[in-house]
C-alpha positions as CSV (number, residue, x, y, z in Angstrom):
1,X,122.0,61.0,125.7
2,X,124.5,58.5,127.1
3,X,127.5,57.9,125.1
4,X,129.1,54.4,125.7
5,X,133.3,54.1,125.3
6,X,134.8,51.4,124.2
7,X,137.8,50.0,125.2
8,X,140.8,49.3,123.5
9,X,142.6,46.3,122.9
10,X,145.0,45.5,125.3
11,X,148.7,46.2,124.4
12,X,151.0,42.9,123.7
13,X,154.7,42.8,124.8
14,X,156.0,43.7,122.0
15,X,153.9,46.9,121.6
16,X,154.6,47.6,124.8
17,X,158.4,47.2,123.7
18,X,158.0,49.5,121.1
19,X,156.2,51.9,122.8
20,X,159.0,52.0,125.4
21,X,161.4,52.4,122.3
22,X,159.2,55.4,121.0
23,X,159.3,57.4,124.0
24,X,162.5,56.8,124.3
25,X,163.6,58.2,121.4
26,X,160.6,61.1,122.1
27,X,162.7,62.1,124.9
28,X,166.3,62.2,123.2
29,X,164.5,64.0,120.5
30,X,162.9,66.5,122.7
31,X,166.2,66.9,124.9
32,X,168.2,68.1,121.3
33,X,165.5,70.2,120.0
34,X,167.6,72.9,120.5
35,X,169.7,71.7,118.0
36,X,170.2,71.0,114.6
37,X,168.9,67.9,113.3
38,X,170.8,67.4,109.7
39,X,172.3,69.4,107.6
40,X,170.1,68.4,104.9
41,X,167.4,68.6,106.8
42,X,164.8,71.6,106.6
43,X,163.2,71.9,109.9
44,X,159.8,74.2,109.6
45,X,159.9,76.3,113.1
46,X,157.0,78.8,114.3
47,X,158.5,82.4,114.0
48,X,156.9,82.5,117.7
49,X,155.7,80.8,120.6
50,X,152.0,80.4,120.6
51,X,149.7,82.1,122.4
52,X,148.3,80.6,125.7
53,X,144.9,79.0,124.9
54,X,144.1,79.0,128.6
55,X,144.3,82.4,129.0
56,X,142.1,83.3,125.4
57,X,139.7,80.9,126.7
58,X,139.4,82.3,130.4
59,X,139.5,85.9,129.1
60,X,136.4,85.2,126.0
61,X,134.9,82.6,128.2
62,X,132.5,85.7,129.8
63,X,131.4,87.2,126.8
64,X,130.1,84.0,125.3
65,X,126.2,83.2,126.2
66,X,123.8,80.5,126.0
67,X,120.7,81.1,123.8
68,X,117.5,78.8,124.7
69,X,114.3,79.6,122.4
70,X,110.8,78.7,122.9
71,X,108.3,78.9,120.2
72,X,105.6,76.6,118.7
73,X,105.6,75.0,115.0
74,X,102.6,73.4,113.2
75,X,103.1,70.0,112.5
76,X,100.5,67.9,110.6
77,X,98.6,65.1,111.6
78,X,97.6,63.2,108.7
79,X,98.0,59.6,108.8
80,X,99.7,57.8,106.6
81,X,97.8,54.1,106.1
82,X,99.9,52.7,103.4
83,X,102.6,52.1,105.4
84,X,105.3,52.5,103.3
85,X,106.0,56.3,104.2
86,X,109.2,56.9,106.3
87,X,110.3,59.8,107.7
88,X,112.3,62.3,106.5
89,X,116.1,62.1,106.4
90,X,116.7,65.3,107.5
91,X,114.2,65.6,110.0
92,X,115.5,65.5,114.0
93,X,114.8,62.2,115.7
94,X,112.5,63.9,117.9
95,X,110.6,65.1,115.2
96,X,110.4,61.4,113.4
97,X,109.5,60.3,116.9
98,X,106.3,62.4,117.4
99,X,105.5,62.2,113.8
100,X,105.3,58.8,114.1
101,X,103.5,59.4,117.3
102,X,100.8,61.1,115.7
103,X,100.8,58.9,113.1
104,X,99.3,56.4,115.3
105,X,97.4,58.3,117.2
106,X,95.5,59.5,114.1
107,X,94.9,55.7,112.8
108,X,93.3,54.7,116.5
109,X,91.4,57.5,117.7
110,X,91.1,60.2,114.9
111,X,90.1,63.3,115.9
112,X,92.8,65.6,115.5
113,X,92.7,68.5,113.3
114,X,94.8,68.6,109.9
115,X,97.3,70.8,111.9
116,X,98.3,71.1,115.4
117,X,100.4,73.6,117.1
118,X,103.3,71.7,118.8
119,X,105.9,72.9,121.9
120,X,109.3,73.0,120.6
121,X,112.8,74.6,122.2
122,X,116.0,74.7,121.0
123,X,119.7,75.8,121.7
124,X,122.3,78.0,120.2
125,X,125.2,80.2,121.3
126,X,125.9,83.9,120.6
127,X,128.5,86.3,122.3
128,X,128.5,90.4,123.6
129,X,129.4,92.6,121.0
130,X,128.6,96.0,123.0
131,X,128.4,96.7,126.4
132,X,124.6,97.8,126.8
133,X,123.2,94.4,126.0
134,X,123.5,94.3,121.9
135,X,124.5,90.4,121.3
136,X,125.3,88.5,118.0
137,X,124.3,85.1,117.0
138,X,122.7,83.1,114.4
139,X,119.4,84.0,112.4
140,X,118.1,80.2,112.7
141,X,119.1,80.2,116.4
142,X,116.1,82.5,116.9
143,X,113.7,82.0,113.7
144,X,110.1,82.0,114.9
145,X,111.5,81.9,118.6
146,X,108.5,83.0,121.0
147,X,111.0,83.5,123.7
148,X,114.7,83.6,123.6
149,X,116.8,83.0,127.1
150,X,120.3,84.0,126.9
151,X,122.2,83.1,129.7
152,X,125.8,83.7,131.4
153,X,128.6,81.9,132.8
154,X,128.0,83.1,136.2
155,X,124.3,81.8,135.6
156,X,123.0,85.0,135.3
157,X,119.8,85.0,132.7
158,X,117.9,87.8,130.6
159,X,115.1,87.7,128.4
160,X,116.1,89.0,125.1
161,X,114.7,90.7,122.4
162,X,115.3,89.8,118.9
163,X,115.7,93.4,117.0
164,X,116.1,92.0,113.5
165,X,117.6,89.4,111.9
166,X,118.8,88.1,108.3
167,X,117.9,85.1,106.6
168,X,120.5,85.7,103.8
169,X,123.4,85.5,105.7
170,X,122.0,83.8,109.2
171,X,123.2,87.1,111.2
172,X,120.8,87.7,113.7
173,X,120.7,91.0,116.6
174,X,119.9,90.5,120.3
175,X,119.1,93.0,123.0
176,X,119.1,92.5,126.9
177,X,118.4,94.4,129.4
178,X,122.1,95.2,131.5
179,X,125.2,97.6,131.5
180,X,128.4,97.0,131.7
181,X,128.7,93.7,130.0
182,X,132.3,92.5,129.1
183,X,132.4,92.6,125.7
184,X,134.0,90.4,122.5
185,X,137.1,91.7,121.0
186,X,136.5,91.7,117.5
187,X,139.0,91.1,114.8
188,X,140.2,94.2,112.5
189,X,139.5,93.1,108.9
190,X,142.7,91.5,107.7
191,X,143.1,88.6,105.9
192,X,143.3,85.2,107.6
193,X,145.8,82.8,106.8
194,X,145.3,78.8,106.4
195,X,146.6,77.0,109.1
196,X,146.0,80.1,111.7
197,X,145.2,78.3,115.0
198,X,141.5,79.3,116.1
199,X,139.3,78.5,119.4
200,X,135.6,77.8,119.2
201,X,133.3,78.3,122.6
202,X,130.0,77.2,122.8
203,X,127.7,75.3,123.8
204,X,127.4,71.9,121.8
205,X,124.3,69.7,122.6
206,X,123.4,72.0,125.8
207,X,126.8,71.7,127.7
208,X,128.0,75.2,128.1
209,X,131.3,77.5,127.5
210,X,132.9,74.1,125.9
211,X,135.9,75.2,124.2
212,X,137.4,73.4,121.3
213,X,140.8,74.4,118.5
214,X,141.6,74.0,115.5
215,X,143.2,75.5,112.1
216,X,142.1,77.4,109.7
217,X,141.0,75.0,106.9
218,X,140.1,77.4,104.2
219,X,139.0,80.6,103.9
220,X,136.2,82.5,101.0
221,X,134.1,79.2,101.0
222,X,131.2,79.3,98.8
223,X,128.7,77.0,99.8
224,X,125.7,75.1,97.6
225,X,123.2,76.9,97.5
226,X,124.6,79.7,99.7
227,X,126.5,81.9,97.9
228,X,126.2,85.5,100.1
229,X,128.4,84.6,102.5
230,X,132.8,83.8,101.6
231,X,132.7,81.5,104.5
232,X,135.5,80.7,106.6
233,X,136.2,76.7,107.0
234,X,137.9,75.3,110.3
235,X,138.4,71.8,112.1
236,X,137.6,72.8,115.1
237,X,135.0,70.5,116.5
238,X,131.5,72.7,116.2
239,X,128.1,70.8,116.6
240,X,124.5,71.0,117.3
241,X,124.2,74.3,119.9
242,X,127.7,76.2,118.9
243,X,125.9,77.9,116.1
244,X,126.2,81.5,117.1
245,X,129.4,81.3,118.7
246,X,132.5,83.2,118.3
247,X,135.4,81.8,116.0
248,X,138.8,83.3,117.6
249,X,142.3,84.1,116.6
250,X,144.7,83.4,119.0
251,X,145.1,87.2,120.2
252,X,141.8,86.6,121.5
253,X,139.6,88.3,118.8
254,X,136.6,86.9,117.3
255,X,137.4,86.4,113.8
256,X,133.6,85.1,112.8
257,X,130.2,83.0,113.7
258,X,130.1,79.6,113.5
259,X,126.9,78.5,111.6
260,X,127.0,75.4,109.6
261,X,129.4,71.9,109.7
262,X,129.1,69.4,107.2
263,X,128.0,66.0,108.2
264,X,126.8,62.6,107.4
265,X,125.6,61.6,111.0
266,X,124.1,64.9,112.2
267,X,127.6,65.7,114.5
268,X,130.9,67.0,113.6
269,X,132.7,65.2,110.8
270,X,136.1,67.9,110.6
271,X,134.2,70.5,108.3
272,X,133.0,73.4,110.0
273,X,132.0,77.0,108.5
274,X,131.9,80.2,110.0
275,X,130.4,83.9,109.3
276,X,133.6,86.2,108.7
277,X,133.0,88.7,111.8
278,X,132.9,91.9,109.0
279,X,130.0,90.4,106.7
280,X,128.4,89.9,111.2
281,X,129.1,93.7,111.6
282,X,127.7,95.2,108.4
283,X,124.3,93.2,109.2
284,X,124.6,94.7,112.6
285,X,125.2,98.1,111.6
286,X,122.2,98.3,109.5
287,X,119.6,96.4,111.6
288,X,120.8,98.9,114.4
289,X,120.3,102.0,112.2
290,X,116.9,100.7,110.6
291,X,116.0,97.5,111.9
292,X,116.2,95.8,108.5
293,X,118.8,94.3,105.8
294,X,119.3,95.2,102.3
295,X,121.5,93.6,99.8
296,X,122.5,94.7,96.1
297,X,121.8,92.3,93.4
298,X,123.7,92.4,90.2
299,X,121.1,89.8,88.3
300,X,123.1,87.1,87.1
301,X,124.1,83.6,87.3
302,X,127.5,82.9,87.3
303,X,129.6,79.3,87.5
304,X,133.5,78.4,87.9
305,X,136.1,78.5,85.7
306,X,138.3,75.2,85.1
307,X,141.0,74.8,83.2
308,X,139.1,73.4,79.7
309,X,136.7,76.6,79.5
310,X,140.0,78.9,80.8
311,X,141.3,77.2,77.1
312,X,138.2,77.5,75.6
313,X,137.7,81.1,75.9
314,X,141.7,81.9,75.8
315,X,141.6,82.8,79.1
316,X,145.7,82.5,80.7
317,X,144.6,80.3,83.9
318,X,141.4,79.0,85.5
319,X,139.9,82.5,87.3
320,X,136.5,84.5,87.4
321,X,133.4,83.9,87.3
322,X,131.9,83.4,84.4
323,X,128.2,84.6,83.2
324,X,125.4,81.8,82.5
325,X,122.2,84.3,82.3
326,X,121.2,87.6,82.5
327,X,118.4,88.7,83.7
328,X,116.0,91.4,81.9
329,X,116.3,94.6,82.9
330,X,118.8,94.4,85.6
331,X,122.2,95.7,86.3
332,X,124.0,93.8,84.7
333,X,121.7,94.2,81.3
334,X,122.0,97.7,81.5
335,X,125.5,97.4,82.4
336,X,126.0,95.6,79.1
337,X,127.2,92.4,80.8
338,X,126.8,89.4,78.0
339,X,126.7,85.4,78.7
340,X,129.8,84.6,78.4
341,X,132.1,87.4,79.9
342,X,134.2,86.2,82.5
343,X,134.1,88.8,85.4
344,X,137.7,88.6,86.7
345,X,137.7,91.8,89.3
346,X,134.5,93.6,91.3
347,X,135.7,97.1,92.1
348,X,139.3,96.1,92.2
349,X,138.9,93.1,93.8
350,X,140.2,90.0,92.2
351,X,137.3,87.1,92.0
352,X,138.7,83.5,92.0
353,X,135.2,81.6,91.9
354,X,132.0,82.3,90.9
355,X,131.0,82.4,94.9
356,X,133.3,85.3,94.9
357,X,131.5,87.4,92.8
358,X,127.8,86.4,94.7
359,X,129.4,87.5,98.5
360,X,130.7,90.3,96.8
361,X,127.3,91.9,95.2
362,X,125.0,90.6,98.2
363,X,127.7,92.8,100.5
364,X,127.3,95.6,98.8
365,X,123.9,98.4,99.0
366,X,121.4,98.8,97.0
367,X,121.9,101.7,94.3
368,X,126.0,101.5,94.9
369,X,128.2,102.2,91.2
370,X,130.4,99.3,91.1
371,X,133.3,98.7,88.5
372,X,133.6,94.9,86.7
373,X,136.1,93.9,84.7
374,X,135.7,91.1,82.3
375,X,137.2,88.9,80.2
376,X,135.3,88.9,76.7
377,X,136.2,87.3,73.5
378,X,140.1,87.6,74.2
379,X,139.7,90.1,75.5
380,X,139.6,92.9,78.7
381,X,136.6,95.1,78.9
382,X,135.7,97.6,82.0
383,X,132.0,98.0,82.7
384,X,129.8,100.0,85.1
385,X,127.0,98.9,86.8
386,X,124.8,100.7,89.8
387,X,123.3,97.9,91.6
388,X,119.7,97.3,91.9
389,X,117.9,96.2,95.5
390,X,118.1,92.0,96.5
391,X,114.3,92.4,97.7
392,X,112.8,93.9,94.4
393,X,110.7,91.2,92.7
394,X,113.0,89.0,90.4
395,X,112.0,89.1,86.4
396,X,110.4,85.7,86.1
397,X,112.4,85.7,82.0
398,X,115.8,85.8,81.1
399,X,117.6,87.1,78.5
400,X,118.7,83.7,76.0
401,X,120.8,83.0,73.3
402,X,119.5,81.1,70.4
403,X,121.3,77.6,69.6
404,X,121.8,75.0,67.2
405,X,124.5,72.3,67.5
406,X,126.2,69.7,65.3
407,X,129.6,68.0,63.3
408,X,132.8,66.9,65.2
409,X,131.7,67.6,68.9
410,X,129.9,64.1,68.1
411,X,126.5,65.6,68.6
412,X,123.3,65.1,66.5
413,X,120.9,68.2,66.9
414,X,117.7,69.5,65.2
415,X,115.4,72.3,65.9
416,X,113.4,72.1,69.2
417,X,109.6,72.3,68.7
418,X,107.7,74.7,70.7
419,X,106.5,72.2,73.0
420,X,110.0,71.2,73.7
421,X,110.8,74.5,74.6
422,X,107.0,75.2,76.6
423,X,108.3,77.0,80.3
424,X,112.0,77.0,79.3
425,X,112.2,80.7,78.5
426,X,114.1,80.1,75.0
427,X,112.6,81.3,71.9
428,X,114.2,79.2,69.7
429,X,116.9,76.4,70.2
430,X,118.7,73.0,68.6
431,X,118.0,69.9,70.8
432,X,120.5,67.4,71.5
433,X,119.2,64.0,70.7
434,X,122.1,61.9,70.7
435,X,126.0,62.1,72.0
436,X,128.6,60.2,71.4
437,X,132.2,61.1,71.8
438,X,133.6,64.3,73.0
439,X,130.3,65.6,74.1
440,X,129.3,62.2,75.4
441,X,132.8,62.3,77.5
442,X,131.9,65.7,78.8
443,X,128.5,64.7,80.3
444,X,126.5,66.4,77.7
445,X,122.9,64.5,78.1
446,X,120.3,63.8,75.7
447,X,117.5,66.7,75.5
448,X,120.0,69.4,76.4
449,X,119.1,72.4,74.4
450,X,122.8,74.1,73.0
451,X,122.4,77.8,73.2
452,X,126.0,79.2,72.5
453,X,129.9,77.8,71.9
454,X,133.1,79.5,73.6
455,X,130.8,82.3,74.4
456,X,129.3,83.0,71.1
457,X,125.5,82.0,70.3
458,X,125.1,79.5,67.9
459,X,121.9,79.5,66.1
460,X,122.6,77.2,62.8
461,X,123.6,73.7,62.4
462,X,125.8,75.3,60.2
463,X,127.5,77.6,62.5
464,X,128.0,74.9,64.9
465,X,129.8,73.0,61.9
466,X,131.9,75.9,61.3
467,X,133.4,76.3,65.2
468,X,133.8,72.6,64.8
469,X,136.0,72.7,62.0
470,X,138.5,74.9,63.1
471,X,141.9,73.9,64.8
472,X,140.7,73.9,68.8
473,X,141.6,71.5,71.1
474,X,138.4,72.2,73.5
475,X,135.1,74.0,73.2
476,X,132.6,75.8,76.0
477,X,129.0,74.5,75.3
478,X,126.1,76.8,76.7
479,X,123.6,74.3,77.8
480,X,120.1,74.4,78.9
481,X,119.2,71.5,81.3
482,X,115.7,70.8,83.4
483,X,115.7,75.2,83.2
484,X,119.2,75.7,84.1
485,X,121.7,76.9,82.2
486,X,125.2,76.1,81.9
487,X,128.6,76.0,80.5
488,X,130.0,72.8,79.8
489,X,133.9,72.2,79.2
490,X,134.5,69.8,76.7
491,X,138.2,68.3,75.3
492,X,138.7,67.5,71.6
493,X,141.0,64.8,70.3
């Protein structure tokens, strides 16, 4: 693809003055860095010179590969007639392209078979993590792959073998054939610090060992809809074929994978995400040892706190993560874990968000004893859970508190029918028909079924009258919306 530049406007005089004037004064400041500015000025300095980014790049440079797969996928041929059908957002432009090809083709000539198997290759990066041939990269990099090509700087090429991979956490295990390899230093598991400088090599949209830097933006990200992994967040430029490549500190160690970026227009866009290099290594020590991956599961859904349920449940600052559902005979059930604890620590370990508590579990082994502490009713509790295997069949029912709402939160309620509650796994509920008000304000909708308040099931129009009158200045509704439950923070005047 051909990129074209455009040029800038040209400078007038009296830019050109000031730009004299700024280099200038550039050069006088440079010239008495040495010292000090003002006495009433705080100048932040770097405790140390940083490290040369030449020399990380030309020492890590070696160990970082190419990966080209080959595979096939089965696209569909059906014809669209009506026209109106576009393609999908989120599809590649190559893949609009020959879906629109065949499209046409179908509408013309006919013939083709409802589905057809079509070539497709792709890209990705991954890096040496043992001298014998073992290499890391991304799980999507090779999903359904036929063949996988991982190639060197020095344009030397193996066939790989994929030994395993993991979905969960996109870590996936490559072998080739050679000795000797130069391998990755990998980070020791400390924590990294915002604003650490970092180098990503790769090899974005096929050109190869590009090197780009950046900060650490933020680290224990929990992602939608991906919340296994406390992913680390960076600026440094990563697009379409860096995905398996190492994330490094700048005493050349590889501190994680970069997987996923953010992004409106399918490039980079400033947010970037990376594996942390210790969830990498646990996936590799266990598809090593057994060729496969198994991750705990606790069984239960958990949100963020912010600062009106914190008040709501008399909780001393925004923290934990804090229990939606529970689901039937798991862990957590038999651990005696109850909607509406706030689990503040796993094992010792302080959880800040709900994401926290989900890379926690999912990092931990089947049948492990884990401590929780949570925050119930005012209260700290300790409990003990062993958790159960990620790959056991999920109960299709969850445990449910009955509701009932009504009064000063400016809600009108009445008991659901059981049609109303057909497929939503409560027995017995209020329905919200109207809001107005506090719970209007709060985004409370229409249809919501109310299953608890501040933690406590409400099952009474009458009870709900009763929390309503006492002296609170917010409440914690337990919803149940389109078969999702959540807590909703709402502020009284």
């Amino acid at each position: 693809m051909k990129y074209k530049l455009q040029a800038r406007n040209r400078p007038t005089k009296t830019a050109a003055i000031l730009f004299s004037v700024g280099l200038a004064c550039l050069a006088a400041c440079e010239i008495s860095s040495a010292q000090t500015i003002s006495s009433t000025t705080t100048v932040a300095r770097i405790p140390g010179a940083l490290p040369d980014m030449t020399s990380i790049a030309e020492s890590l440079s070696p160990t970082v590969v190419n990966i080209s797969v080959r595979g096939t996928r089965k696209v569909s041929t059906a014809a669209e007639t009506s026209g109106d059908k576009g393609n999908d957002a989120q599809s590649s432009p190559e893949e609009n392209a020959m879906n629109d090809f065949l499209r046409e083709f179908q509408q013309r000539f006919g013939g083709l078979p409802p589905l057809i198997q079509m070539p497709v290759r792709g890209e990705g990066s991954g890096f040496v993590v043992r001298a014998d041939g073992i290499v890391l990269t991304n799980a999507h990099v090779v999903s359904d792959a036929e063949e996988v090509v991982v190639k060197f700087t020095d344009r030397r090429e193996f066939i790989a073998k994929v030994l395993g991979s993991d979905k969960l956490t996109d870590i996936a295990v490559l072998k080739i054939e050679a000795s000797n390899l130069q391998v990755a230093a990998l980070a020791p598991t400390s924590p990294l610090r915002v604003g650490e400088w970092v180098l990503a090599i790769g090899s974005p949209f096929g050109f190869e060992s590009t090197v780009t830097a950046g900060v650490i933006s933020a680290t224990r990200r929990s992602l939608p809809g991906d919340g296994s992994v406390p992913f680390i967040q960076t600026d440094a430029a990563i697009n379409p074929g860096n995905s398996g490549g190492p994330l490094i500190n700048m005493r050349g160690e590889v501190v994680g994978i970069n997987s996923q970026i953010y992004t409106r227009t399918g490039g980079y866009q400033g947010l970037s995400f990376a594996i942390p290099i210790d969830v990498a290594l646990r996936i590799e020590q266990q598809i090593l040892s057994s060729g496969q991956v198994h991750h705990a599961r606790l069984g239960v859904e958990a949100q963020d706190v912010d600062q009106t349920l914190a008040e709501s449940f008399k909780l001393a600052k925004p923290t934990g993560a804090l229990v939606v559902n529970i689901e039937k005979d798991s862990a957590a059930q038999r651990a005696g874990l109850l909607s509406g604890d706030i689990v503040l620590t796993f094992n010792g370990h302080h959880l800040e968000f709900a994401g926290d508590l989900s890379a926690s579990v999912s990092q931990a082994q089947p049948g492990e004893k884990i401590d929780l502490e949570v925050w119930r009713l005012g209260a700290l509790k300790t409990l003990h859970a062993q958790l159960m295997d990620a790959k056991s069949p999920a109960p299709a029912t969850f445990d449910v508190e009955i509701s009932l709402p009504s009064g000063r939160f400016g809600l009108a309620l009445r008991p659901a029918k059981p049609e109303e509650l057909h497929g939503s796994g409560v027995v017995s509920a209020l329905l919200i028909e109207r809001v107005s008000g506090p719970s209007e304000r709060a985004g409370i909708l229409p249809g919501d079924l109310l299953l608890a308040i501040d933690g406590l099931p409400v099952a009474t129009v009458a009870q709900v009258n009763v929390v309503a009158a006492r002296s609170i200045k917010s409440a914690a509704l337990l919803v149940q919306r389109a078969g999702m439950k959540i807590y909703v923070p709402m502020r009284l005047l």
